[in-house]
C-alpha positions in Angstrom: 3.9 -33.8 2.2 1.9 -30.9 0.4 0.9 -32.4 -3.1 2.0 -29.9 -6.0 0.2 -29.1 -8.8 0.8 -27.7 -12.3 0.7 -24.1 -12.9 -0.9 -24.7 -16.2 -3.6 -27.2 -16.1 -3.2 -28.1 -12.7 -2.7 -31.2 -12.7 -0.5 -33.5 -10.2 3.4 -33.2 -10.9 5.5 -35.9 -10.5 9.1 -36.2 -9.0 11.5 -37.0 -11.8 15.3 -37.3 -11.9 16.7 -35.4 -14.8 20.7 -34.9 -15.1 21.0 -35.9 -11.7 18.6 -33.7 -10.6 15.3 -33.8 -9.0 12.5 -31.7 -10.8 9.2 -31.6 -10.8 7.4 -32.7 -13.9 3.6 -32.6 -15.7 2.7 -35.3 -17.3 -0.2 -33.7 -19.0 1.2 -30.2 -20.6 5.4 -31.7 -20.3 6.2 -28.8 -18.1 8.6 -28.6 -15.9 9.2 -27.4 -12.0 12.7 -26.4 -11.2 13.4 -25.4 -8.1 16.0 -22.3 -7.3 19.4 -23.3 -9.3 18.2 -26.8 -10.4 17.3 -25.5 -13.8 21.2 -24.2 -15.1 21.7 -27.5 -13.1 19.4 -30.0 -15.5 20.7 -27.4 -18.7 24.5 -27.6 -17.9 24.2 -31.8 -17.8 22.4 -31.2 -21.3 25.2 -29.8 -22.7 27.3 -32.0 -21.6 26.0 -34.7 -23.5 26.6 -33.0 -26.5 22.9 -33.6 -27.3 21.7 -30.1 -27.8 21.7 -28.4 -31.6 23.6 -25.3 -32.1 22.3 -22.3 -33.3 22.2 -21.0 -36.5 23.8 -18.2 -37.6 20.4 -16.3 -37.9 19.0 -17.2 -34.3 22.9 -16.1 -32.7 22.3 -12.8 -34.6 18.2 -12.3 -33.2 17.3 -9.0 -35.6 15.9 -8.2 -32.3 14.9 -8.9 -28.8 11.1 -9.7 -27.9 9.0 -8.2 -25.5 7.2 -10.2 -23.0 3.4 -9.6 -23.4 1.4 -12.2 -21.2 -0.8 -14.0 -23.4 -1.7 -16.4 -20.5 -5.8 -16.6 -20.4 -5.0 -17.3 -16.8 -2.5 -16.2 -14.1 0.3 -18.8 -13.1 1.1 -19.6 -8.9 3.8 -21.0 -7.9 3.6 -24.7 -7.0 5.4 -24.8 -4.0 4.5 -21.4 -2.2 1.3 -20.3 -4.4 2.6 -17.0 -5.5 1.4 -15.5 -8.4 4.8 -16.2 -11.1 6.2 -13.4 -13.2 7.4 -13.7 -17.0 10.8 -13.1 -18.2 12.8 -13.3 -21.0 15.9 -15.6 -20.0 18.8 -13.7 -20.1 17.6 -10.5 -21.7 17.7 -11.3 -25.2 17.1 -15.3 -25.6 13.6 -14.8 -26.5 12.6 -17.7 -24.5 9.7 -16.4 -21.8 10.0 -18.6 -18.5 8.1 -18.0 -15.2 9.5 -17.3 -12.2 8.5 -17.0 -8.6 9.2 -13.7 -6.6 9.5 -15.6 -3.9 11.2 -19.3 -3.7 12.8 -17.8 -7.3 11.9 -21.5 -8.8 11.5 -21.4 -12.4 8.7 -23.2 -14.8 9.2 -23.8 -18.4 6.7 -24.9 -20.4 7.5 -28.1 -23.2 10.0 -27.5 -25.6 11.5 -24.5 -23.3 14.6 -26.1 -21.5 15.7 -27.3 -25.1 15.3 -23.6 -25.9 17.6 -22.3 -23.4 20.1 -25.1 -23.7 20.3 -24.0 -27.4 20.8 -20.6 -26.4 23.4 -21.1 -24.0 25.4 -23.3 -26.5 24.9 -20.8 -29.1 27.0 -20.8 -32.2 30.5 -21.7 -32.5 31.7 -19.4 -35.4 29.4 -16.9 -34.1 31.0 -17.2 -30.6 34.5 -16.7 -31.6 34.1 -13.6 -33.3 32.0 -12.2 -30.0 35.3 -13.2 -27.8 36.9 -10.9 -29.7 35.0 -8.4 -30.1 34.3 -8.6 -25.8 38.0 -8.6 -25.7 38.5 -5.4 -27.2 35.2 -3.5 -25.7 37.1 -4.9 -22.5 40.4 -2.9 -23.2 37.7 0.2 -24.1 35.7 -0.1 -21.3 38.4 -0.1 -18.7 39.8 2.5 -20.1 36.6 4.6 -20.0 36.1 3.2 -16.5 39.0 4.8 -15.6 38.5 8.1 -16.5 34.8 8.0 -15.4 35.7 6.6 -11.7 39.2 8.7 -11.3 39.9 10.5 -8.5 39.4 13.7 -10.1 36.4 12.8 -11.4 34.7 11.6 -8.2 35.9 14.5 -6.4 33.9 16.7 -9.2 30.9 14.4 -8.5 30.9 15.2 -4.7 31.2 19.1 -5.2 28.1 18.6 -8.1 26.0 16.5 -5.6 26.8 19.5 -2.9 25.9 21.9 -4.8 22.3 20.6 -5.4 21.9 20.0 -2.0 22.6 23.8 -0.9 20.6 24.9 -3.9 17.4 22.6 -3.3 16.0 24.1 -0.1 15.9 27.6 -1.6 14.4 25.9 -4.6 11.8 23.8 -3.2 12.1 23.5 0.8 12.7 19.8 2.6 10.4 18.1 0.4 12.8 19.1 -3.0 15.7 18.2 -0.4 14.5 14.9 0.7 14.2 14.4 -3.1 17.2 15.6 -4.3 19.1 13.5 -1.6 17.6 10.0 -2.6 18.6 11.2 -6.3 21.6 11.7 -5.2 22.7 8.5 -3.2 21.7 6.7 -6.8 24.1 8.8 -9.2 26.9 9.0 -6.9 26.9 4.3 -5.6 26.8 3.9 -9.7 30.1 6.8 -9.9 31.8 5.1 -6.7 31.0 1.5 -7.4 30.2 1.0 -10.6 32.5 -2.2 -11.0 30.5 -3.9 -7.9 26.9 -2.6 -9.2 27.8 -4.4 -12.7 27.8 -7.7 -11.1 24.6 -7.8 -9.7 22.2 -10.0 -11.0 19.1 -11.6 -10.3 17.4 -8.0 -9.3 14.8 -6.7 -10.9 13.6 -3.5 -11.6 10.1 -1.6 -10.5 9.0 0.1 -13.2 5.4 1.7 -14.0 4.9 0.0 -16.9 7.5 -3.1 -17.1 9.4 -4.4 -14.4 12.8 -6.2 -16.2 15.1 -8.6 -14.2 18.9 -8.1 -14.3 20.0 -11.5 -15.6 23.5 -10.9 -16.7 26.2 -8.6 -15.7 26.6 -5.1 -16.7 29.8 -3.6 -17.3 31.7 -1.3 -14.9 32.0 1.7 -17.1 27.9 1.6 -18.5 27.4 1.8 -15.2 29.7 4.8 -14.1 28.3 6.3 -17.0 24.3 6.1 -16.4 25.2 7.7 -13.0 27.2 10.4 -14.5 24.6 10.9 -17.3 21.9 10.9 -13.8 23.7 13.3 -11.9 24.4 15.8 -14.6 20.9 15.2 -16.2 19.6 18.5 -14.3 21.9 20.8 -15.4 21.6 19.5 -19.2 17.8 19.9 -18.6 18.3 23.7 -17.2 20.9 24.2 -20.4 18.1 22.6 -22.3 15.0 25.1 -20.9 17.5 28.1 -21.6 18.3 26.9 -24.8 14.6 26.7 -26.0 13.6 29.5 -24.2 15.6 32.1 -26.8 14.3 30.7 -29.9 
């Protein structure tokens, strides 16, 4: 058996049982190894026992949400298959920065950070109730936006948009404007069609120049009917836009 070591000081970890689980643990730094879907796992027996503090009403209402910068002096592998692991910030907005592999999608957390997410997770009771409803009216909203934004009438007017571009992009450009204008396409018109399905995906995360941030929660159906909406029009706003500027 392939000893493991820590990611941060490398030293040996050792095989612990924690809410019925079996993690990986350092006995130098107190981090901890958690392999794919042990740590909501170890955090949901945590809870449990009723021995994690709930927020305050100041953490539940985060003036806002942190941006991961890597401050590590060194880069962090992955214990078990020794690829280099990538920072996040747990669910979006928690402000607690774990490392995950791209790979076996373990996670480590560093001391002091599992409390932190159980914490999260619990949040604030009185803060909690007033979110349910709010999240059950944005629910009534958002349906009914979704509605409008995925109708039948509306995806027909997406199809005869997207058509349009693609008989107007070989006289504008040739294949390579084509080729381009296709791929644009496919992306605008899955978010109009299937916007519902695309909102549940999580766990994917996005290649970006600059940042690459992981989809942790759901999205709702109708954001996601509308950022493809807002994609496929966004060249005939920008055309509206050029011919605006241009007669001033």
């Amino acid at each position: 058996m392939d000893i493991i070591k820590c990611p941060v000081c490398n030293e040996k970890l050792k095989i612990t049982t924690f809410e019925k689980q079996k993690v990986d643990v350092c006995q130098t730094c107190g981090g901890i190894w958690f392999d794919k879907g042990e740590l909501l796992e170890v955090v949901s027996g945590l809870l449990s026992k009723k021995v994690i503090e709930a927020e305050s009403v100041e953490e539940a209402y985060k003036k806002e949400t942190a941006a991961y910068e890597n401050t590590n002096q060194f880069r962090r592998y992955c214990p078990k298959c020794k690829a280099e692991l990538e920072g996040f910030n747990y669910s979006y907005d928690s402000n607690v920065f774990l490392d995950k592999c791209p790979v076996c999608s373990g996670v480590w957390a560093d001391k002091e950070e599992l409390e932190a997410v159980a914490k999260y997770i619990k949040g604030n009771p009185e803060v909690d109730k007033f979110a349910e409803a709010l999240a059950s009216e944005l629910k009534k909203t958002s349906n009914s936006k979704l509605g409008r934004l995925s109708s039948r009438k509306a995806k027909f007017t997406a199809v005869v948009i997207a058509l349009l571009y693609l008989i107007v992009a070989p006289f504008a450009g040739g294949l390579e404007l084509f080729l381009h204008t296709l791929a644009f396409l496919v992306i605008s018109l899955a978010c109009i069609f299937f916007g519902e399905d695309l909102g549940r995906v999580t766990g994917t995360r996005f290649r970006l120049k600059l940042v690459s941030p992981m989809i942790t929660k759901p999205t709702p159906g109708f954001i996601v009917v509308f950022g493809g909406w807002l994609w496929l029009l966004s060249p005939i706003l920008f055309f509206l836009y050029d011919v605006l500027i241009g007669k001033y």
